[in-house]
C-alpha positions in Angstrom: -28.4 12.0 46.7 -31.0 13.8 49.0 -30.3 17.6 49.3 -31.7 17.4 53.0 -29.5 14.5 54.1 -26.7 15.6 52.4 -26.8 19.0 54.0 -27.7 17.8 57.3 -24.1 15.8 57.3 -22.1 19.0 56.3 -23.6 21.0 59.5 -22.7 17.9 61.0 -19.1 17.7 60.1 -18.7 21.4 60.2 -20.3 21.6 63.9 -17.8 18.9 64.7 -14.3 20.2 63.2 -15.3 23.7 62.1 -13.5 25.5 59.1 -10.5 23.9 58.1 -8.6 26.6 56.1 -8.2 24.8 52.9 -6.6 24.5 50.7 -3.4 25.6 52.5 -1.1 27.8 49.1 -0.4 31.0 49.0 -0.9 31.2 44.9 -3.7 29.5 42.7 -0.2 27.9 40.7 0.8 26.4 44.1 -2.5 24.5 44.8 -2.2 23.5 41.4 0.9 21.9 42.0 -0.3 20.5 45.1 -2.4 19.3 43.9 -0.1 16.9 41.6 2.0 15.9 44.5 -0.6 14.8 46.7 -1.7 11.9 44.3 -1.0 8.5 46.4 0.5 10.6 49.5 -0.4 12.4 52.9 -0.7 16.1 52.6 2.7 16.6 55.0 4.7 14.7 52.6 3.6 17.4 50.2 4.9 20.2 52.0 7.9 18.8 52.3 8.6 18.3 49.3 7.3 21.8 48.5 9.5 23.1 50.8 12.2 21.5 49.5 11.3 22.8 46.2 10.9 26.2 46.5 14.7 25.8 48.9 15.7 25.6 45.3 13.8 27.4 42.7 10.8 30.4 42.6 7.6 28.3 42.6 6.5 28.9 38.5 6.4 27.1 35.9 9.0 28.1 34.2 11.3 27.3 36.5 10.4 23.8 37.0 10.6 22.9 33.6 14.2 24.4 33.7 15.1 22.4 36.6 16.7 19.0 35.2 13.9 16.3 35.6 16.7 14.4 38.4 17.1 17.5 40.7 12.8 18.1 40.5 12.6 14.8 41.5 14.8 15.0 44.4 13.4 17.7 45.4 9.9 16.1 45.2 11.4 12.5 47.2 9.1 13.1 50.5 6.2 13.0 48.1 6.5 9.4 46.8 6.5 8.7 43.4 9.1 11.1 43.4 10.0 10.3 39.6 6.9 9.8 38.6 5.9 13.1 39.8 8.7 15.0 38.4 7.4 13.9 34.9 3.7 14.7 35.4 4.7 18.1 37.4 6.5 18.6 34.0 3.7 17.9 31.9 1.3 19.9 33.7 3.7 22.8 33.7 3.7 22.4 30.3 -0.1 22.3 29.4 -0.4 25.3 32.1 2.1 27.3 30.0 0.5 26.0 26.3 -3.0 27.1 27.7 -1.7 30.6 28.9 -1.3 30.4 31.9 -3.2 31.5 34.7 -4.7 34.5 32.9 -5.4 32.1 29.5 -6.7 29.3 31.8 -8.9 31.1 34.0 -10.8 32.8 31.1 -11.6 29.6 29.8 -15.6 28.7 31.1 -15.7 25.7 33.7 -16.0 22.7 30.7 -13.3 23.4 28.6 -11.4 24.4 31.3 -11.9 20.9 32.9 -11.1 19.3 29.7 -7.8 20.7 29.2 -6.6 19.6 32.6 -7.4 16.5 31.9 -6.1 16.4 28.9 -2.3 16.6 30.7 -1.1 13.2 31.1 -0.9 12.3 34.9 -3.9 14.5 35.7 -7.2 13.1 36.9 -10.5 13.9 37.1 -9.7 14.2 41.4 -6.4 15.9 40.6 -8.4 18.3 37.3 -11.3 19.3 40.2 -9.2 19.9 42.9 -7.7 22.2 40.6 -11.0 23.6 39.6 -12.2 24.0 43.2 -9.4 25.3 44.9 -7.0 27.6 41.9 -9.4 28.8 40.1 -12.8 29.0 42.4 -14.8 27.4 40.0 -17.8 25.0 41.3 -17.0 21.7 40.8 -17.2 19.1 43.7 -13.9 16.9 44.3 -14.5 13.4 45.1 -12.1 11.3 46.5 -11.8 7.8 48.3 -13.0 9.4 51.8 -16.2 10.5 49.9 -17.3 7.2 48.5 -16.4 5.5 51.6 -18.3 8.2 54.1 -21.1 8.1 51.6 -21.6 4.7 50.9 -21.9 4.0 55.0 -24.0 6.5 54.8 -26.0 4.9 52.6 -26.3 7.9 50.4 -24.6 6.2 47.9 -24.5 2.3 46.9 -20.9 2.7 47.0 -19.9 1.1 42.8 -21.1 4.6 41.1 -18.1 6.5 39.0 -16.4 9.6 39.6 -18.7 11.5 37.2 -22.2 10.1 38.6 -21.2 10.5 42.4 -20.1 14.3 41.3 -23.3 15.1 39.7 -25.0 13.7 42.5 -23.4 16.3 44.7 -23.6 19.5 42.7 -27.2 18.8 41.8 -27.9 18.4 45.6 -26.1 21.2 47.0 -26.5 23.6 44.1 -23.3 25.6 42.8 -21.4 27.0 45.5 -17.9 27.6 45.5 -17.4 28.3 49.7 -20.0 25.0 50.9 -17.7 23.1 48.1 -14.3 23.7 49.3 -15.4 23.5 52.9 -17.3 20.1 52.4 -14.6 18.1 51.0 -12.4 19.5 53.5 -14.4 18.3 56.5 -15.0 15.1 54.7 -11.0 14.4 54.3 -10.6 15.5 57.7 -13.5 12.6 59.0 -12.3 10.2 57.1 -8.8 10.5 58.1 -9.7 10.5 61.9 -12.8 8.6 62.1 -14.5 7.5 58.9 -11.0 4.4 58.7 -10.9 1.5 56.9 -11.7 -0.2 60.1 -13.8 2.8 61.8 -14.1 4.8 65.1 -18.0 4.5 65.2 -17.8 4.8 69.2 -16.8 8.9 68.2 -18.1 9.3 65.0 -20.7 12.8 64.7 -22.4 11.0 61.9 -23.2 8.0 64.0 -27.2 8.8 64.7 -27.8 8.8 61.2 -25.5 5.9 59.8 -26.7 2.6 58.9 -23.3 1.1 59.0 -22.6 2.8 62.2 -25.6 1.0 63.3 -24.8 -2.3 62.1 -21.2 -2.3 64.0 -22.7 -1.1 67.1 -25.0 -4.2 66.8 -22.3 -6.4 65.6 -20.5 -5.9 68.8 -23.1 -6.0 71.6 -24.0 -9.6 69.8 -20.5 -10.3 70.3 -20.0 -9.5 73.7 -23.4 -10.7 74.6 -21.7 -14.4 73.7 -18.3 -13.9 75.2 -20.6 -12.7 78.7 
């Protein structure tokens, strides 16, 4: 991962969509659960189930795991998954109360920290640093599905690395910073989401000058109109 080029595409991205306020919680144990319910889903599906939620209990842990696991999953139905994600919700209440909390967790340094959210079934490396990132400000960069794919077109990755090697590769380029962390992954979501698709808008894309792929396409379909002219 090259520091330069991999700064260059965050001014990029931030010059394009500017800040985008994440993660939106109003309590480090509310990203955390958000951070559950978004597995597999869009973001608004996960506030509407939160809303839902807290319609029916105060947002703690305690209180979920004193819900019965068929109301917590009602409430969670716009998520997805919804029973699914009543039991891991449950289980990572449970290893947030066992580890003490949010005053035992966040004492813990950054490693074992990381290790004991993973260590609850149903949470992920993804799901462990979003946690990380955005509850308890630590730096630790989240890697997702949008960042392989932007990244990989990019050709800043080959695109078959694992989640620890692409993460690596970012904090040793960028250097450990909590605020160009949280805002990065941010703007990358929000690109890939609107422009960075399956099937992408290269015609719009503010990555464009400096994407082989983006190149490629472009290429693709002047060849393609040259022989339908």
């Amino acid at each position: 991962m090259n520091p330069e080029r991999c700064r260059a595409v965050y001014a990029a991205l931030e010059a394009a969509y500017g800040p985008q306020g994440w993660w939106p919680a109003q309590t480090p144990f509310e990203v955390m659960v958000g951070a559950v319910l978004t597995q597999n889903t869009a973001w608004t599906n996960v506030e509407r189930a939160l809303a839902r939620l807290t319609g029916r209990i105060a947002l703690t842990a305690e209180a979920i795991l004193a819900l019965d696991e068929a109301d917590l999953a009602d409430a969670l139905r716009p998520s997805g998954y919804f029973n699914i994600k009543a039991r891991r919700l449950r289980s990572f209440c449970e290893g947030f109360l066992a580890g003490g909390g949010l005053p035992g967790l966040g004492a813990l340094d950054t490693a074992p920290l990381r290790q004991h959210l993973l260590a609850i079934p149903g949470v992920g490396p993804e799901t462990a640093d979003d946690m990380l990132l955005y509850a308890f400000a630590r730096p630790v960069f989240v890697v997702d599905a949008y960042t392989r794919r932007v990244f990989t077109r990019l050709r800043l990755l080959r695109g078959d690395e694992g989640y620890e090697t692409i993460r690596a590769a970012f904090e040793t380029a960028l250097g450990a910073d909590v605020p160009l962390f949280n805002a990065y992954h941010a703007l990358i979501v929000r690109h890939g989401k609107e422009v960075c698709r399956k099937h992408p808008r290269c015609d719009c894309c503010c990555l464009r000058g400096g994407c082989p792929a983006g190149h490629e396409q472009g290429a693709a379909l002047r060849v393609k109109a040259s022989l339908h002219s």
